[in-house]
C-alpha positions in Angstrom: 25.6 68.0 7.7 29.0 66.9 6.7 30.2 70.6 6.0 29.6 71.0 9.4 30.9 68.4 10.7 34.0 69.1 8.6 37.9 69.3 10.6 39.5 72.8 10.4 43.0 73.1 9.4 45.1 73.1 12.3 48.1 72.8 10.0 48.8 69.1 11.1 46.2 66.8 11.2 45.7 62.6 11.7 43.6 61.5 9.0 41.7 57.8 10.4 42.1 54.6 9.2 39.5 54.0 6.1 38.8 57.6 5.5 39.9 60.0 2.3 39.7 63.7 3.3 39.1 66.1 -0.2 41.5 69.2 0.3 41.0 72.2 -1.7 43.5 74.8 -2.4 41.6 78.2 -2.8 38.4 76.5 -4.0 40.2 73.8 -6.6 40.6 70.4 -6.1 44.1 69.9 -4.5 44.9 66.3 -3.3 43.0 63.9 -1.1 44.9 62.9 2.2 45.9 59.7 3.0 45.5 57.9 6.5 47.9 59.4 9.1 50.1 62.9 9.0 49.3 65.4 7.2 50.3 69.1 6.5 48.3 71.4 5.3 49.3 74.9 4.5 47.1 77.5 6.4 44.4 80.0 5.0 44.9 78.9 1.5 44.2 74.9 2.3 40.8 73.2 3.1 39.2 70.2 4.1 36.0 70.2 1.8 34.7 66.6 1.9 35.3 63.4 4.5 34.1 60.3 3.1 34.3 57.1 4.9 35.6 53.8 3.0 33.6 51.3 5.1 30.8 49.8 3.7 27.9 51.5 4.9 24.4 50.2 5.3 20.7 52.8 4.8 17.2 52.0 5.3 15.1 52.4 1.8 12.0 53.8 2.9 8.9 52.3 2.5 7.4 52.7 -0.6 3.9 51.3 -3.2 4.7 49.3 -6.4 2.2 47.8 -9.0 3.2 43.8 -10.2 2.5 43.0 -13.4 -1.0 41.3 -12.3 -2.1 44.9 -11.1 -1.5 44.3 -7.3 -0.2 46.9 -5.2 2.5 46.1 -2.4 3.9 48.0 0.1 8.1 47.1 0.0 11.0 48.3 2.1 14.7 47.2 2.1 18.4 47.5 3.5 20.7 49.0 0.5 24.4 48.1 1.5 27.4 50.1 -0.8 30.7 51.4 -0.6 32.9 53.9 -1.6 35.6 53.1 -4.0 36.2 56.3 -5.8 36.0 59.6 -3.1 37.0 62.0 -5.7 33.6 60.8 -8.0 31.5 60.6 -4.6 32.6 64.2 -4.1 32.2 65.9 -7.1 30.1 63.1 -9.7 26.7 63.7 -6.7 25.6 66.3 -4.8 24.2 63.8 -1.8 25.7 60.5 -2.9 23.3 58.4 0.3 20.2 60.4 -0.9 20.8 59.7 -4.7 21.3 55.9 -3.9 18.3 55.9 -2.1 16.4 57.0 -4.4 17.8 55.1 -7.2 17.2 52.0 -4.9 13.5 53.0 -5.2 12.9 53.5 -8.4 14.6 50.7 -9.5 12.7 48.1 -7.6 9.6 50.0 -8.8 10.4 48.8 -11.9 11.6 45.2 -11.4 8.3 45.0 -9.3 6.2 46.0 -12.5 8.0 43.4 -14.6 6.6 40.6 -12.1 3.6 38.8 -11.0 2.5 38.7 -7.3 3.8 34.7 -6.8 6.8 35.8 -9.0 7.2 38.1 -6.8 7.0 36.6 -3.4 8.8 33.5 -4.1 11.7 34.9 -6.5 12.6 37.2 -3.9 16.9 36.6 -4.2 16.4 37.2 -7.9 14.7 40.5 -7.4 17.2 41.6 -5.0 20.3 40.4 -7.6 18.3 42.6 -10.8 18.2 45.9 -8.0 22.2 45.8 -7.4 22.9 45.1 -11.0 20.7 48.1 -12.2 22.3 50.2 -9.5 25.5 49.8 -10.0 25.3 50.6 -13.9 23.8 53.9 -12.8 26.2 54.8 -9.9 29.5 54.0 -11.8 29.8 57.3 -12.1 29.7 58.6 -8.5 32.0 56.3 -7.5 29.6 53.7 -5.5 29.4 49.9 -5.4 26.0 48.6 -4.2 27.3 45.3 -2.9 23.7 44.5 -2.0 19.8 44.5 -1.6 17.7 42.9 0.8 13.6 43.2 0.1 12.7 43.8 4.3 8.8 43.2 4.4 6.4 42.5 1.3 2.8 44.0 2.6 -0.3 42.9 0.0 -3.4 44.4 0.4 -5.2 42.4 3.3 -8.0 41.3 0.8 -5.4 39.9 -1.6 -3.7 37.7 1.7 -7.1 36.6 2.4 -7.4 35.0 -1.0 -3.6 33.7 -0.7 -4.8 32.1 2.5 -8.1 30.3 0.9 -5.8 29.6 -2.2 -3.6 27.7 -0.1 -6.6 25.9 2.2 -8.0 24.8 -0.6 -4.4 23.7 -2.0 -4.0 21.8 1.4 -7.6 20.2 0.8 -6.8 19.2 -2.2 -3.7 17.1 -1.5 -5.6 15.8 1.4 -8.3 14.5 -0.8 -5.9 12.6 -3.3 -3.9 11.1 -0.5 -7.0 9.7 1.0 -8.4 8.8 -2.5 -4.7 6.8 -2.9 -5.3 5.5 0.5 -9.4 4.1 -0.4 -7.9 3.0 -3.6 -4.8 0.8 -2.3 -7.2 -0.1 0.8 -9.3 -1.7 -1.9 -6.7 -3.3 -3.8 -5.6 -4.9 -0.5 -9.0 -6.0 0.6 -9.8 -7.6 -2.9 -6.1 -9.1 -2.8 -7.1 -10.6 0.0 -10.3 -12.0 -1.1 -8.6 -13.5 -3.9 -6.1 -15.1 -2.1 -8.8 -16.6 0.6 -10.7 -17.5 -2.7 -8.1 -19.8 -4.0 -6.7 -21.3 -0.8 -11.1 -21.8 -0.1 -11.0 -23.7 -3.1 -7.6 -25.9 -2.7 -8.5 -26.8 0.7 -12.4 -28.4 -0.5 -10.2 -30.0 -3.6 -8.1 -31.5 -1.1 -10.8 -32.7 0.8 -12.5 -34.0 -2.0 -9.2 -35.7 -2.6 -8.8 -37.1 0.8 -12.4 -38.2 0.8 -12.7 -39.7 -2.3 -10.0 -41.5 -1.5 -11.1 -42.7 2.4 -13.9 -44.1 0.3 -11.9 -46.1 -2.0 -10.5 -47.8 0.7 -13.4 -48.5 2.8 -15.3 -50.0 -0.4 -12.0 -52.1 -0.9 -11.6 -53.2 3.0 -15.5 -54.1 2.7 -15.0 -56.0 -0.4 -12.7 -57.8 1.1 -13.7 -58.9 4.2 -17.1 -59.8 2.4 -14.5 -61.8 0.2 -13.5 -63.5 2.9 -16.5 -64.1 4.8 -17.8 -66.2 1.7 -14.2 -68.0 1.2 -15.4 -69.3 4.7 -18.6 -70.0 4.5 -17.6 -72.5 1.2 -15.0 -73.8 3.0 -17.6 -74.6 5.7 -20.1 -75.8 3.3 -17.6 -78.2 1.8 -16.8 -80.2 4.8 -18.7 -82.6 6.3 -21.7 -82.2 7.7 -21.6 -78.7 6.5 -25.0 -79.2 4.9 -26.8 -79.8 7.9 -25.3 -76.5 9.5 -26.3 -74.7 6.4 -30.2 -76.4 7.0 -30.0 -75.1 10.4 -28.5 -71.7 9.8 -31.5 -71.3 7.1 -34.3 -72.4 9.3 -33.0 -70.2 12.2 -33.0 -67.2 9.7 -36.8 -68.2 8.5 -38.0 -67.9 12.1 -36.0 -64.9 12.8 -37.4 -63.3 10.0 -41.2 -63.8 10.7 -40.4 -62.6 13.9 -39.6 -59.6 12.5 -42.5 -59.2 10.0 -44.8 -59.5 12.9 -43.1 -56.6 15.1 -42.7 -54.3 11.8 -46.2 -54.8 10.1 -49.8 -55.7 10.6 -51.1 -56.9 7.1 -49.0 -59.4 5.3 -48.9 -62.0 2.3 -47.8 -65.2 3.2 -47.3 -68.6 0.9 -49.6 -71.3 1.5 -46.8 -73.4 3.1 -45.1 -70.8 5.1 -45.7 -73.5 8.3 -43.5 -75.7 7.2 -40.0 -74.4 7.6 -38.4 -77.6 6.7 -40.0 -78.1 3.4 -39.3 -74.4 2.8 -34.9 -75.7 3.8 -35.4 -78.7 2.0 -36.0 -77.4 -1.2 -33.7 -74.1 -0.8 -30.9 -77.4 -0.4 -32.3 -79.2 -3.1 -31.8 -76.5 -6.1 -27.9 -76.1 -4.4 -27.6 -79.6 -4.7 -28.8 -80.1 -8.4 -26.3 -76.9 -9.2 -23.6 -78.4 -6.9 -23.8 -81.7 -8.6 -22.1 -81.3 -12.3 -19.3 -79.5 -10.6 -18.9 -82.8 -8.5 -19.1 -85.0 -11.2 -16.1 -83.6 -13.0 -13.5 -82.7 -10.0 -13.4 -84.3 -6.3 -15.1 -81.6 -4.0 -11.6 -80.4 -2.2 -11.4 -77.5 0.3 -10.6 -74.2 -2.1 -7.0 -73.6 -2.1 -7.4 -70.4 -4.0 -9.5 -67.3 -4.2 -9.7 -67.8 -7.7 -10.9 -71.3 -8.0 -14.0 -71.3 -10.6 -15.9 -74.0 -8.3 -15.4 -71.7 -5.0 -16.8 -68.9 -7.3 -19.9 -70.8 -7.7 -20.3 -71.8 -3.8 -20.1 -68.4 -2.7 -23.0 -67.6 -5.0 -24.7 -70.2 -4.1 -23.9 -70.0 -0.6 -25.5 -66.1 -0.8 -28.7 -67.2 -2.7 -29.0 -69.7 0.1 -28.8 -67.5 2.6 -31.2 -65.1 1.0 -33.9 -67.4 0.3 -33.6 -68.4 3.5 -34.4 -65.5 5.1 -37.7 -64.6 2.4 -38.8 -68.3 3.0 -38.8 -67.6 7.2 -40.6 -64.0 6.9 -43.5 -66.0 6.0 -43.9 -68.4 8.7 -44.9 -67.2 12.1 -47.6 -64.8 11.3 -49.4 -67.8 10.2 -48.2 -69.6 13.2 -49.6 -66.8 15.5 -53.1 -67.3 13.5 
């Protein structure tokens, strides 16, 4: 194709920009012609080769290679070179695109075998980087540069994508399974966090309230103390004035009746003493053991209003005062069933 394509000699002749035309002289290399005029002599001068400069690209065909893992793929590229040296690219190759082609093939045949199928597929810029070096060490002597290889389309058999496909479900699975495991597992550490932290604040908030009600029950037992204190600081104060026996004699007779009264609501069967009719004998002697308890204290110390809540005497009436009062109220519980009899 290029011999016919080649100029004839017309004598003068324009060579283009980024072009080197071979002339022969009768069938021996002569010169090459540079761009612009040229002479040539006629009959005995011809133009025998054109080659272009440019950098050209051609498709590699398409073409079956074995990896190292016995898989057969179906590759094609786009080989990109250049002419530096027309003289070699004339006379070093018969067809210099042909015998680039070819060594394009051949060599990615054999870079292919020295691989594995991922290797393969994912190293794809290093592939193409081994092809141009093991090209150009070949065509050095044609005068070529390959500045270039780009693997086009990679075709596995359809059974091997199949399995690549699967491979990477299952891959996908896989990292879906441990990033939910991750999630259960913090989800758990958050839950039992939590539990523990509802745990401890549970158990400060009852020890406060122990706290809180331990303490409200100090100070009611103290306020009741007291104001029982003080209750019996009066009634000996009371007792110790005048007439205060006779209001004690009435208070304890009004407490004996009040008492039957309610024995007879409460019960039907009770135990009475013989004398349980006689509220006044029942005072009387409640007043006389008081008195004959009352009575070395007087003898040793004028009875005087207490100035103090810890006077020994005052001690004493307030005791007294209470057992009073309490055998008081056993002596009435006694009297008006027997009454009602």
């Amino acid at each position: 194709m290029e011999r016919k394509s080649l100029p004839r000699n017309t004598i003068i002749k324009f060579v283009p920009q980024q072009e080197a035309w071979i002339v022969e002289r009768m069938g021996k290399f002569h010169r090459m012609l540079e761009p612009g005029l040229n002479i040539l002599v006629p009959i005995i001068d011809r133009i025998k080769y054109v080659k272009s400069l440019k950098e050209t690209a051609i498709e590699v065909p398409s073409q079956s290679a074995i990896t190292q893992d016995n898989v057969t793929l179906e590759l094609d590229g786009v080989l990109y070179y250049r002419i530096m040296d027309p003289f070699k690219a004339s006379y070093g190759v018969e067809d210099a695109e042909f015998a680039i082609t070819q060594l394009a093939q051949t060599t990615m045949r054999a870079e292919i075998g020295q691989m594995t199928l991922d290797r393969t597929l994912a190293e794809r810029a290093h592939l193409n980087a081994n092809i141009v070096d093991a090209i150009n060490s070949a065509a050095e002597d044609w005068g070529i540069q390959c500045l270039r290889y780009e693997i086009r389309d990679i075709h596995p058999p359809a059974k091997v994508v199949e399995s690549m496909h699967q491979q990477v479900s299952a891959e996908r699975t896989k990292r879906a399974q441990i990033l939910e495991s991750e999630g259960a597992r913090q989800a758990a550490i958050n839950v039992a966090e939590g539990r523990k932290q509802a745990t401890i604040l549970a158990s400060e908030a009852d020890k406060a309230e122990q706290i809180n009600k331990a303490s409200g029950e100090a100070e009611a037992i103290l306020l009741r103390a007291e104001a029982s204190a003080k209750g019996i600081e009066k009634v000996a104060m009371a007792i110790s004035r005048n007439r205060g026996t006779d209001a004690v004699s009435m208070t304890v007779a009004e407490k004996y009746v009040d008492a039957f009264g309610k024995m007879a609501k409460e019960g039907t069967t009770m135990i009475v003493p013989a004398s349980a009719n006689d509220a006044a004998s029942m005072v009387a002697q409640a007043l006389s053991i008081y008195n004959n308890i009352n009575k070395p204290k007087a003898s040793q110390k004028p009875q005087l209003p207490p100035t103090s809540t810890d006077d020994p005497e005052k001690s004493i009436k307030e005791e007294m005062t209470k057992d009073l009062v309490d055998a008081a109220e056993r002596e009435s519980s006694f009297q008006e069933p027997r009454e009602s009899s």
